[in-house]
N, C-alpha and C positions, 0 to 999 in steps of 0.2 A: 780699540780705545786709544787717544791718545791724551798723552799731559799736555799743557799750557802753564807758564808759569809768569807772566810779566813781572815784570819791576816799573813800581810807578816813583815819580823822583817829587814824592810826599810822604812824609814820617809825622809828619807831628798835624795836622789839622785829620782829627778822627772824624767829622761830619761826611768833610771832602770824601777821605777815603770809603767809609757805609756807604755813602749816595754809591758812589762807583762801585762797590761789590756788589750793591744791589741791582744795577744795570747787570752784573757776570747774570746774576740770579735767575732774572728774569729772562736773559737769552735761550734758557733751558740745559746749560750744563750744571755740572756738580762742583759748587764751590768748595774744598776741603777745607782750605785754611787762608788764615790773613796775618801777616809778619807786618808788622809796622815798628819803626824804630826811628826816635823823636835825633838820633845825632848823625846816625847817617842821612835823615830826610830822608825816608826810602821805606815804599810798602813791597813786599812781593804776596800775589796771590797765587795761587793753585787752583787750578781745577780740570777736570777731565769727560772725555765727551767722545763722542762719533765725530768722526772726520768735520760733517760741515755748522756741526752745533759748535764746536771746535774755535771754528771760525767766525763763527755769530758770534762765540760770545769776547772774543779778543777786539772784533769790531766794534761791539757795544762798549767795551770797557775803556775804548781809545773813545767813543764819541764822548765818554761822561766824563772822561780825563781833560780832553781841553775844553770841561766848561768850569773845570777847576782848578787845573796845572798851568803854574806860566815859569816856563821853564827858564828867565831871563831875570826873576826874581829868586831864585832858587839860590838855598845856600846849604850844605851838608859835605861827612865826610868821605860820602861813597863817588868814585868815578862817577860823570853820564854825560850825555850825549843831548837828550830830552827829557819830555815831560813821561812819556810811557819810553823807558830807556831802551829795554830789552824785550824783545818776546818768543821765548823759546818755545821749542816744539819738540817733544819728545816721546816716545815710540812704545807704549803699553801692549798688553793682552792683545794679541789678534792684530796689532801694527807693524808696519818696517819702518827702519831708517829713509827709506825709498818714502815711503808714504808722509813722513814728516818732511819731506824734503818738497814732495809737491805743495803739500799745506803750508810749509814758510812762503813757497814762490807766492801762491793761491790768494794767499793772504797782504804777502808784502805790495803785491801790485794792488788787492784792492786799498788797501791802506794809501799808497800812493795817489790812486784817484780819486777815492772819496775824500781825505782829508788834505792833499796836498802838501804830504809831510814825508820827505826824503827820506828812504829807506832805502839799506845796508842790508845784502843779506851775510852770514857770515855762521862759521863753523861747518857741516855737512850741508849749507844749500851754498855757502858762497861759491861765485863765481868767478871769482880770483883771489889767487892762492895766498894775498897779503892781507885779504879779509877772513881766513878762517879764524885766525888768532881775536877776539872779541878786545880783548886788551890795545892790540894795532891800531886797531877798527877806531879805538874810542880816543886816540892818545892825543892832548891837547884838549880835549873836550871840545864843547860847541865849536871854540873858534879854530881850534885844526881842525875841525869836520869842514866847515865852513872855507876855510883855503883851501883848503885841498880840492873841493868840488870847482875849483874852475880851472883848474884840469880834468882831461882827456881822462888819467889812472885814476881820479877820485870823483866822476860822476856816478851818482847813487844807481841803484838797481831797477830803482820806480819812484815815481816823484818827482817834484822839481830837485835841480842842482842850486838850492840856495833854503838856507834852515826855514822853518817855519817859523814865525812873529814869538810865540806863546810857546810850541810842541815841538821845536828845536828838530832835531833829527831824531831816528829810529834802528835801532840795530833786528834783527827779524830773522831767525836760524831753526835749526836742526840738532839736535846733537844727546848723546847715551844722556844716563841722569849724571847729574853734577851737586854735589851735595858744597851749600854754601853754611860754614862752620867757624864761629868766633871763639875764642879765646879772653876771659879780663882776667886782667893782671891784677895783684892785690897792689897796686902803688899806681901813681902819676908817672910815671918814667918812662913817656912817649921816644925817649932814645934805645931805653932797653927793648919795648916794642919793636922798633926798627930794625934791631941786631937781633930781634930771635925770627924777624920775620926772613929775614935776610939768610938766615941760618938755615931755615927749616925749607925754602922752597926749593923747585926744581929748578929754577932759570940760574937760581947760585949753588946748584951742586947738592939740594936735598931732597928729600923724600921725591919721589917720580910721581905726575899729576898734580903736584899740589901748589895753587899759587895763595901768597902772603902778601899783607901789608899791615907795618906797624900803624894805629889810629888813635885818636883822641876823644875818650867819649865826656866832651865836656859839662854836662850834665850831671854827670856821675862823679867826676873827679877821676876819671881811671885811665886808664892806657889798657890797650885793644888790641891782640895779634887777629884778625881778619883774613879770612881763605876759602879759597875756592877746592873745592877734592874734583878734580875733572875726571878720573876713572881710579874709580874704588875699590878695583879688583887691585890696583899699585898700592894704594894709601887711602886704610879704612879713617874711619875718626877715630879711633882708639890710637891708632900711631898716629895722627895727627898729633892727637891733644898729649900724650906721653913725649912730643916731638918739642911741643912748648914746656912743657913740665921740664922736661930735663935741660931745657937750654934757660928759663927761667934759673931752675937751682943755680946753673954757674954764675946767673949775676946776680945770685943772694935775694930773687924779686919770686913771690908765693902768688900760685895762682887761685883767684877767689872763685870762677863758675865758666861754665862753658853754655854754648847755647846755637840750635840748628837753627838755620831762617829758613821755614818754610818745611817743607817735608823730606824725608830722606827714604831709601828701599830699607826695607830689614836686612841685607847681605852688610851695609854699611858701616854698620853696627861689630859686625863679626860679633857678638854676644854682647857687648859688655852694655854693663846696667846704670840708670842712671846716675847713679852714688859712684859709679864708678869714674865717671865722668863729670861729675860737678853739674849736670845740665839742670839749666833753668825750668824745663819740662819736664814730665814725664815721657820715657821709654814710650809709654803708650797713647801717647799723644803726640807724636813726631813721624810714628812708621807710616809711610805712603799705602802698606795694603793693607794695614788695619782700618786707616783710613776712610779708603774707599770702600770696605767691607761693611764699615757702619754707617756710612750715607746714605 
């Protein structure tokens, strides 16, 4: 079995988004879940499958993305690249890292020819060592993807070397689970976001695995510490979110809820409950193998 998790670069048009979960649907995987979120503009789905159901249904979900996504009208506060930004592959029951690594390749090349949309492979499939970093991969967004492809070190992996009209570019990898885990702030004070994001990550000397960014959720009126947990065995959520809480305290700013996009393993967790953590969910509707258990 493996996971699938795309990120599409739509959060707020819910039609768009069902139409496209129902293409996963119908491929014949197992849809767990659907995160959509109207400020970052950004859905991520889940779901998990045998090798080439796998891949059916990531192909199906890019074919129903760009008859909805136009990545050149897009406005939110999450990084991307395209309209299906990201599509990870990641290594379940009975999978290797080996085996997500040939389904990224497997994948990215059909992606490349069927849709004609430049793909990146990047983390355990990339093929050079400046695209493992998915961050690198993405910096500048469209239009550094875009310069860079007319060189030699930034032609894509498969695809053309120039974005697609509507579906922009595609980033297409490998890698452990990655639990993405937000933070709201009880205030507006997108500076104090900034300094506790800056605080707590590993690129400025915090917590190991964890990357940050301070955001704006203008809908809400609130400010957003936003992160990625890349290896949860370094930094569970529990020391993420105590990681904000106490860098909060020192600038006098309380934190109102916490909240997973998309599914996390139970190790993640290391116990704590959802009161514990302010989360938006339940405990029991977040764990990846409760999950799949009740599918």
């Amino acid at each position: 079995m493996i996971e699938s998790v795309p990120n599409l670069s739509e959060g707020r048009d819910r039609e768009s988004i069902e139409q496209i979960a129902d293409a996963v649907r119908a491929s014949g995987v197992r849809l767990l879940d659907i995160h959509a979120d109207s400020d970052h503009n950004r859905s991520v789905l889940t779901f998990v499958g045998e090798r080439d159901d796998v891949v059916s249904g990531v192909l199906a979900l890019i074919e129903a993305a760009l008859e909805r996504i136009d990545i050149s009208q897009h406005h939110g506060e999450h990084p991307r690249i395209g309209a299906v930004d990201v599509v990870p592959f990641v290594p379940l029951s009975g999978s290797t890292m080996q085996d997500c690594i040939d389904v990224a390749r497997e994948a990215g090349e059909a992606i490349g020819t069927r849709f004609g949309i430049p793909v990146f492979l990047y983390e355990a499939a990339a093929t050079h060592p400046e695209r493992r970093n998915l961050a690198d991969l993405r910096r500048g967004g469209p239009a550094g993807i875009a310069e860079r492809m007319h060189t030699d070190a930034g032609k894509p992996d498969f695809g053309p070397a120039r974005l697609h009209p509507s579906a922009g570019a595609m980033a297409v990898g490998a890698r452990p689970f990655l639990v993405a885990y937000n933070v709201n702030l009880a205030s507006d004070d997108i500076d104090g976001a900034k300094a506790i994001a800056a605080a707590i990550r590993a690129s400025d000397g915090g917590l190991p695995g964890l990357k940050a960014l301070g955001v704006m959720l203008h809908t809400r009126g609130l400010a957003q510490v936003t992160m990625n947990l890349t290896d949860i065995t370094a930094t569970t959520v529990p020391e993420a979110f105590d990681a904000v809480r106490r860098e909060a305290d020192r600038r006098g700013v309380g934190v109102l809820e916490s909240e997973v996009v998309g599914l996390l393993p139970r190790a993640a967790l290391a116990g704590a409950a959802t009161d514990d953590l302010l989360l938006t969910r339940d405990v029991e509707e977040i764990v990846l193998e409760d999950r799949i258990t009740s599918s």
